[in-house]
C-alpha positions as CSV (number, residue, x, y, z in Angstrom):
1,X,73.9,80.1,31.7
2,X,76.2,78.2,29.3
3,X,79.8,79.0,28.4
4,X,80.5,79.2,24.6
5,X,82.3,76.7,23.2
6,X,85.6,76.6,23.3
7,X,89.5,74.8,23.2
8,X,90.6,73.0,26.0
9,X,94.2,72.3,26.9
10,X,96.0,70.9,29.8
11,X,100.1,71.3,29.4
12,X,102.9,69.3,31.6
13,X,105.3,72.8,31.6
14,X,105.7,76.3,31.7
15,X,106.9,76.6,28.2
16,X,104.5,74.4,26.5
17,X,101.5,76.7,28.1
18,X,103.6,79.9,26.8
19,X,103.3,78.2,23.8
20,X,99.5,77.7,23.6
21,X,98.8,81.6,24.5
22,X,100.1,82.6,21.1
23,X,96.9,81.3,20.0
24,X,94.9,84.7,20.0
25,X,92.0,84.5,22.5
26,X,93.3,82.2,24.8
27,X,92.9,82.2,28.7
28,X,94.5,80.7,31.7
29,X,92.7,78.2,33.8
30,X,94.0,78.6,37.5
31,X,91.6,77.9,40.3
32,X,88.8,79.3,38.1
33,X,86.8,80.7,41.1
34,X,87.2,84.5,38.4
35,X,87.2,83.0,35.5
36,X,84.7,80.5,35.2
37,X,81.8,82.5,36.5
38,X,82.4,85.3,33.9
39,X,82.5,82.7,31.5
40,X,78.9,81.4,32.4
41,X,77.5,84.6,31.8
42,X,79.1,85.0,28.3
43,X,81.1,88.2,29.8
44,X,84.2,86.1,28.7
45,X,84.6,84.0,25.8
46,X,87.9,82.8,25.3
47,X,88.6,80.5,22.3
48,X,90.7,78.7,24.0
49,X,91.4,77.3,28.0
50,X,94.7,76.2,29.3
51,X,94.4,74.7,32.8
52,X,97.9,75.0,34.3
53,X,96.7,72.6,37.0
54,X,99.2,70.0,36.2
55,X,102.0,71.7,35.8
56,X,104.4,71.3,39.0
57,X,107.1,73.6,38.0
58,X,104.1,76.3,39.6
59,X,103.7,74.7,42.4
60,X,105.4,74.5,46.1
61,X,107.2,77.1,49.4
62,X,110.4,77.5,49.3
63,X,113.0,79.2,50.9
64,X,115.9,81.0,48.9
65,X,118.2,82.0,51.7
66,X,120.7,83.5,49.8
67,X,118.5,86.7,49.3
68,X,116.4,85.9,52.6
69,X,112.9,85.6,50.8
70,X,110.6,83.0,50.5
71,X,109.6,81.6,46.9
72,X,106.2,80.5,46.5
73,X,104.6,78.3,43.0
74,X,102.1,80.2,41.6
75,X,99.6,77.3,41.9
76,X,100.1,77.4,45.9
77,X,96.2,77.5,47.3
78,X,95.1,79.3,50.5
79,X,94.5,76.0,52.1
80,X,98.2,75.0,51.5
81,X,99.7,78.8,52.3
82,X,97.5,78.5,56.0
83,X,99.1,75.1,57.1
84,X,102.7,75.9,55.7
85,X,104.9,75.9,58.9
86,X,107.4,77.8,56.7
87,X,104.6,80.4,55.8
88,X,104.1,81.0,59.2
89,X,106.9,80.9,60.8
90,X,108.6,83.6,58.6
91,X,105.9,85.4,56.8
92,X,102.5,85.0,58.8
93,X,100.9,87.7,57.5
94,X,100.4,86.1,53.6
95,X,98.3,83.2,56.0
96,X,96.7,85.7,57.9
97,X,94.9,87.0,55.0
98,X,94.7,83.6,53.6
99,X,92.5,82.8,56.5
100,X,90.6,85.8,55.5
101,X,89.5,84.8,52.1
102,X,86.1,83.5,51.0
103,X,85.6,79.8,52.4
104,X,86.9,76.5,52.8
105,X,85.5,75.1,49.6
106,X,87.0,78.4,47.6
107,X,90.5,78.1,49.6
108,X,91.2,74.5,48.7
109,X,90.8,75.0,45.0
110,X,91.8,79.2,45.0
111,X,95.0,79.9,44.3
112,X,98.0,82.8,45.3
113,X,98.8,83.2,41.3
114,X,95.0,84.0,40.5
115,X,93.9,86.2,43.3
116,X,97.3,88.5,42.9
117,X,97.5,89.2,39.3
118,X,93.6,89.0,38.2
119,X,93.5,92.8,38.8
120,X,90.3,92.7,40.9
121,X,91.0,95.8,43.7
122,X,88.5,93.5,45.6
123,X,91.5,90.6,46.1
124,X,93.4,90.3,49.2
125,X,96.7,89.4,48.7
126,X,97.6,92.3,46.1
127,X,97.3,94.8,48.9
128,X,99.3,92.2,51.6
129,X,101.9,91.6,48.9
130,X,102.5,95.0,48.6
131,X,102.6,96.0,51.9
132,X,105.7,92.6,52.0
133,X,107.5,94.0,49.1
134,X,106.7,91.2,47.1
135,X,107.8,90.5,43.5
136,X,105.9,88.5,40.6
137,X,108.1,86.2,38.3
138,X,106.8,86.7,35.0
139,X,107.9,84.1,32.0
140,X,106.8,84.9,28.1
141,X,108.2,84.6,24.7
142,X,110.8,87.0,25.3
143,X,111.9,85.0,28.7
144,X,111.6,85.6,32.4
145,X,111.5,89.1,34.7
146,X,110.7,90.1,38.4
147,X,108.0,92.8,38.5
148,X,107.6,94.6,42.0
149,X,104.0,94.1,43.2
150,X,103.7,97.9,44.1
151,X,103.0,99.7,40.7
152,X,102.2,96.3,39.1
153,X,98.4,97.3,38.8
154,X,97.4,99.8,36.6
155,X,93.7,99.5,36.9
156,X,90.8,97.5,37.7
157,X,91.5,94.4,35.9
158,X,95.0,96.1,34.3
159,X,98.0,94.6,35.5
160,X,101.5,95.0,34.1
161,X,101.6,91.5,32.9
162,X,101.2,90.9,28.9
163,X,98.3,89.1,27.8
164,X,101.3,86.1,26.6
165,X,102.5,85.9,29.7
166,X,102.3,83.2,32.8
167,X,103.1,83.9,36.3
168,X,105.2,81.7,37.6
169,X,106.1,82.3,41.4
170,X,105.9,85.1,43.8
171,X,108.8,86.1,45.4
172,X,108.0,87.4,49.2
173,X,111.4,88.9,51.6
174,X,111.5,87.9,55.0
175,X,110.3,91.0,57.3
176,X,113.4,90.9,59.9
177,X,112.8,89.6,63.4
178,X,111.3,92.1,65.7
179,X,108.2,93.0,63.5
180,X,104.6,93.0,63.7
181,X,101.9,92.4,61.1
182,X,98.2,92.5,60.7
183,X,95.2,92.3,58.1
184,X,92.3,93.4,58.8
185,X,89.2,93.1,57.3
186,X,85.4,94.0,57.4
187,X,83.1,92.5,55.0
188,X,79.3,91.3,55.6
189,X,79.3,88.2,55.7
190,X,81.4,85.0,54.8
191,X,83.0,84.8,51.3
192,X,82.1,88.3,50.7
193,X,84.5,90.7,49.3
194,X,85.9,93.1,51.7
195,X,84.4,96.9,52.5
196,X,87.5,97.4,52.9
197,X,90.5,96.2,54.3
198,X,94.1,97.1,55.8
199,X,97.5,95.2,55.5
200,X,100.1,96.3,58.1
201,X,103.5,95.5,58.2
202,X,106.6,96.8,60.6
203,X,109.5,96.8,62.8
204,X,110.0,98.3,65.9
205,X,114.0,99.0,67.2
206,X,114.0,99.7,70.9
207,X,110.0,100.9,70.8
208,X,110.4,103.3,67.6
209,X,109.2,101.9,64.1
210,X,112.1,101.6,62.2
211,X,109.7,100.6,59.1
212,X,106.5,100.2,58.2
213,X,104.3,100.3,55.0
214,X,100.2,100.1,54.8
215,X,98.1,99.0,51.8
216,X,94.4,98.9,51.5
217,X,92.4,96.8,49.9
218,X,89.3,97.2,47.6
219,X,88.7,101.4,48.2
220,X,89.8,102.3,44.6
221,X,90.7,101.0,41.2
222,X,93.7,99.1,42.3
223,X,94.8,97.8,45.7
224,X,96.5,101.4,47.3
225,X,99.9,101.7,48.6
226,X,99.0,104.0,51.4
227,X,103.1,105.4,51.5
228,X,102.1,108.2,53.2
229,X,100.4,106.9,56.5
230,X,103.8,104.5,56.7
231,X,106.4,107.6,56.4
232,X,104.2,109.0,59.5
233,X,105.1,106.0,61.3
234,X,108.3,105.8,60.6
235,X,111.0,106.9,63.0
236,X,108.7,107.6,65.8
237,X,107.4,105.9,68.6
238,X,103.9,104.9,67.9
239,X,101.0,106.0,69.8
240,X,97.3,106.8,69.5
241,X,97.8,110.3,67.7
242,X,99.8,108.9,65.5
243,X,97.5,106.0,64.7
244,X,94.8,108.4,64.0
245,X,96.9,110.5,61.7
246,X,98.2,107.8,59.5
247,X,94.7,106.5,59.4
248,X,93.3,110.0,58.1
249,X,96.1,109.8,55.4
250,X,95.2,106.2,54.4
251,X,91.8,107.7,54.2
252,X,92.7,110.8,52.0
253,X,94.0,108.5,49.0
254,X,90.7,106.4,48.8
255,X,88.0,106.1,45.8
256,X,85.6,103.3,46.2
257,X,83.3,102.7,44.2
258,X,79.6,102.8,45.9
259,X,78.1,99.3,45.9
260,X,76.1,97.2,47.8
261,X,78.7,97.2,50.5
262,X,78.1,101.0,51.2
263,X,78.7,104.7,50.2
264,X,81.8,106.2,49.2
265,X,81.8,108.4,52.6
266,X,81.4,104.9,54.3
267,X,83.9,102.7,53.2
268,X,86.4,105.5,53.1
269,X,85.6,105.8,57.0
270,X,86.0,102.0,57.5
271,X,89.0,101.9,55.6
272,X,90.1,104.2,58.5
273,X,89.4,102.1,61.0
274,X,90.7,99.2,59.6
275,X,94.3,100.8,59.3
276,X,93.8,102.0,63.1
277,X,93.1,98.4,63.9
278,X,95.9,97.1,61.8
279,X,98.5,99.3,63.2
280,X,97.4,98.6,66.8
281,X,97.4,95.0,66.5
282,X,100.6,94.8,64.2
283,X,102.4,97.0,67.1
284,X,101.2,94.7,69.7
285,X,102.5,91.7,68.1
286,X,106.0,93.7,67.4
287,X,105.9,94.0,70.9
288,X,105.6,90.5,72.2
289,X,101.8,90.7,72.5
């Protein structure tokens, strides 16, 4: 199908594309990979489009040492969060799920802004930037705030951020040195969404996990903090009991919705198995391995 018709604007700054949301019925253009296919099939009709493509205030990794976190432009693609040595080097899990996501084609052009405050419980990085205690920059009308990542979905395709708002950076802490991540991931086939999915990240002092936190991707309304399974993990020295019982309490706070992708009883159970193999592999790499 055909899109309606429709505005089209392409601003040089922030403030300028705060400016053109006042007009009622106006969108964001990002990478467009959500966007522009709902717009095909008429479920979206915004009266006017402003692609933030241009604007380089959004754009770039940085590292803001005074707080030990690393700064990243909302515009930042997969592509460029998989090959940033900085990414990496301080927090690989945010390239590990890059790495994850869709294709090649949809990671050049798909961007860290879009997929973490679209509101799809299918995305990736919500889940992973939860689990890294990740903050949104939000800039409006009324100025700039920080929103914590955890709490900032309300529901599928409700987020905390006003409809007048852009997002302007993501704000990720350093995990300290000594800690282990991992993503994992089971979908059918290549660019599908996930069945479901586990982000793992934690430390380990002296062979107990000093901290940990779990988050699940794409088995309920929102991506799920899965607080619970972490507090089992936390302060004890991790072995395959444990595992197990954190994964049956990442299972217990589930609700997919039964799709193509399987059952309800199904992808509750794979979530399971995706936080066993998350924990395993994030305590391995904690570990040296």
């Amino acid at each position: 199908m055909i899109p309606g018709a429709f505005d089209y604007r392409c601003p040089k700054t922030v403030d300028e594309a705060v400016k053109l949301l006042a007009t009622p019925d106006s969108r964001i253009l990002a990478g467009g990979h959500s966007l522009l296919p709902m717009m095909k099939l008429r479920f979206a009709e915004p009266a006017r489009l402003i692609d933030i493509n241009r604007i380089e205030e959004l754009k770039g990794i940085t590292e803001e040492r005074d707080r030990d976190a690393i700064r990243i432009g909302a515009m930042t693609t997969e592509a460029e969060l998989i090959a940033s040595p900085l990414i990496n080097a301080r927090v690989p899990l945010l390239a590990e799920a890059a790495r994850q996501i869709a294709d090649p084609q949809v990671r050049n052009r798909g961007t860290l802004g879009g997929d973490a405050v679209h509101g799809d419980p299918g995305n990736d990085h919500p889940a992973v930037l939860i689990a890294l205690g990740a903050s949104y920059v939000l800039r409006g009308p009324k100025g700039e705030r920080s929103v914590a990542a955890d709490g900032f979905y309300l529901g599928t395709f409700m987020t905390q951020m006003a409809a007048e708002e852009i997002l302007t950076a993501v704000v990720v802490p350093v995990p300290p040195a000594g800690g282990g991540h991992a993503y994992c991931k089971l979908k059918r086939k290549t660019g599908d969404y996930a069945t479901a999915a586990a982000a793992v990240q934690l430390h380990l002092s002296g062979g107990i996990c000093s901290r940990a936190a779990v988050a699940l991707t794409n088995v309920g309304p929102t991506p799920l903090n899965a607080s619970a399974a972490a507090a089992l993990l936390t302060g004890k020295r991790i072995d395959e009991a444990l595992i197990e019982q954190a994964a049956q309490a990442a299972m217990a706070i589930c609700d997919p919705a039964e799709d193509l992708r399987g059952d309800r009883e199904y992808r509750t159970a794979m979530a399971g198995e995706m936080t066993r193999r998350a924990i395993r592999l994030a305590v391995s790499r904690a570990q040296g391995g």
